[in-house]
N, C-alpha and C positions, 0 to 999 in steps of 0.2 A: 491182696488188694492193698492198694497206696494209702495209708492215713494221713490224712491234709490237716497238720495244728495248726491253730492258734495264740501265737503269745503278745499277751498283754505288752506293750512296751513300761520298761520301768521309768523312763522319765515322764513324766507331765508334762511337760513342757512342748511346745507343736514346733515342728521345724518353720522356720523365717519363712522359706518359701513358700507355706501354706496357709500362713494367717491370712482370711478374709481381708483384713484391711492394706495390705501390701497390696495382692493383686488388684484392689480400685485403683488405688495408687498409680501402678502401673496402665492400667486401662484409661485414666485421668488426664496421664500425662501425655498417652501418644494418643489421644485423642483430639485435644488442642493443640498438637504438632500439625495433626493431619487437618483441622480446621483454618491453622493459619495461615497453610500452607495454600491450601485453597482459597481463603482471602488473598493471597498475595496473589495468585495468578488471576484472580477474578479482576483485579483492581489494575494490572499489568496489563493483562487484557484489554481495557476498556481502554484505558491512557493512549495504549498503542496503537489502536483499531478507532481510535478519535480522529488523528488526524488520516484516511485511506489516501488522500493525495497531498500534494502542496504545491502552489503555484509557481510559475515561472520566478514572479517577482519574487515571492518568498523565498528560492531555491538561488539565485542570484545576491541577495538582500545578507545574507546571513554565509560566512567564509567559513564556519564551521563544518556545511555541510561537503563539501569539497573532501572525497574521497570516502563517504559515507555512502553508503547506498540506499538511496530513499524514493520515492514513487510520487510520480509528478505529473501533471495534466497539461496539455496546452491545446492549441487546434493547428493545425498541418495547414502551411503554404505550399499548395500545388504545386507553384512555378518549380519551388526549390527542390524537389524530389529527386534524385537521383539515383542509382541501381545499377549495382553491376552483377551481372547473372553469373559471370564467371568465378568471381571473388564471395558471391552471396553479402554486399556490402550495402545497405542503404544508409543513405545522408538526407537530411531533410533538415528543415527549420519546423518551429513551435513556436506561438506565438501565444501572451498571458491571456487566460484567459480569468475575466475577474470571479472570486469565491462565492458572491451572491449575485444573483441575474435570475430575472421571472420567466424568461425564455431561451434555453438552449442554440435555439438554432439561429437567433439573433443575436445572441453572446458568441457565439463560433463566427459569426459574417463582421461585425462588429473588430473582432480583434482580430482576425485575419487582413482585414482593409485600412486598420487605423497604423498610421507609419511610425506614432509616436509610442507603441504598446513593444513592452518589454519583448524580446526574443531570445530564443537558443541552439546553435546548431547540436541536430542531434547525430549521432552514430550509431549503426547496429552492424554487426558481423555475423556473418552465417546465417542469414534469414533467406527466406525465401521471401518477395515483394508480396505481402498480401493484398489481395483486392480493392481491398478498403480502405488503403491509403492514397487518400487523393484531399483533393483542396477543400478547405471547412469541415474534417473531421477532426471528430476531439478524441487526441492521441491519450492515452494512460501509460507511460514509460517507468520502467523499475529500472535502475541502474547508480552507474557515480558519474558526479562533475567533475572529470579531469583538472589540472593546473593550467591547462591552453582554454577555459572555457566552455570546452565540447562537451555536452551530455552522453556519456558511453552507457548506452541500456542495452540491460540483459534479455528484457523480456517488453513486449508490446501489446497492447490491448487497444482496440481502435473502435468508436462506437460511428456506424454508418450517417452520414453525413444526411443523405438521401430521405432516413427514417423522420427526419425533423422537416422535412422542406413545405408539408402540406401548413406547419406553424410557424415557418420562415417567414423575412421580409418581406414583402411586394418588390417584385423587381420592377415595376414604374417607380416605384418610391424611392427604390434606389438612383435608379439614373438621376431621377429630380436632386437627390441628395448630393452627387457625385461631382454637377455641375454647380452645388453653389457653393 
């Protein structure tokens, strides 16, 4: 049978690596690595996720963002819709719509019909024409502002124009409006 000794070590002395106080040390310091690290994205987070769109005007207003890709709101002129099935290409116009408004669906009629409100020709590639691009829906586009002006979006999000109409305008109130 195997006899399993024991020998006392002759030094006193504890090797570095095993002093109690090292290893706090160590647990101390990747701890608030991993705390800061987490502050940083929490605070990153919120900065970036502030602003989820920016307006026509803002997007125009500011030559920085030209060739950045940032995500922008506006509401869809019918007339200007255009599509071609074979190229998968739509063109449309956007018109600003303003950042604060108590009602949606008179903030979409609103800047759709005012001549004087900022606009932007937009462009999509390889889309299929969704449904729900028609006149007074308020488009959400992710993409860049080319140097001709043209908004190239990657990506489209359209909120149904339709869903707002029971808290729309009066359309007698419009006509009245129209005519003076």
């Amino acid at each position: 049978m195997a006899q399993a000794t024991w020998e006392k070590p002759t030094s006193t002395e504890i090797p570095s690596d095993l002093k109690p106080g090292n290893n706090r040390l160590k647990f101390l310091v990747g701890g608030l690595l991993i705390l800061a690290a987490v502050i940083y994205l929490i605070i990153s987070g919120t900065v970036t996720g502030a602003n989820y769109f920016i307006t026509v005007d803002k997007l125009l207003a500011d030559s920085t963002y030209v060739g950045q890709t940032v995500r922008i709101t506006g509401a869809v002129l019918g007339d200007t819709i255009e599509y071609d099935s074979e190229t998968l290409l739509i063109e449309f116009t956007i018109a600003n719509i303003p950042q604060e408004f108590d009602n949606l669906a008179v903030a979409l009629h609103d800047a759709v019909n005012n001549p004087t409100v900022t606009r932007l020709q937009v462009r999509i590639e390889n889309e299929v024409k969704p449904d729900l691009l028609q006149h007074e829906a308020q488009a959400i586009l992710t993409g860049k502002l080319d140097e001709n002006g043209v908004f190239q979006a990657t990506e489209l999000l359209l909120k149904c124009p339709s869903r707002f109409e029971e808290d729309g305008p009066d359309p007698s109130s419009l006509n009245s409006r129209s005519e003076t």
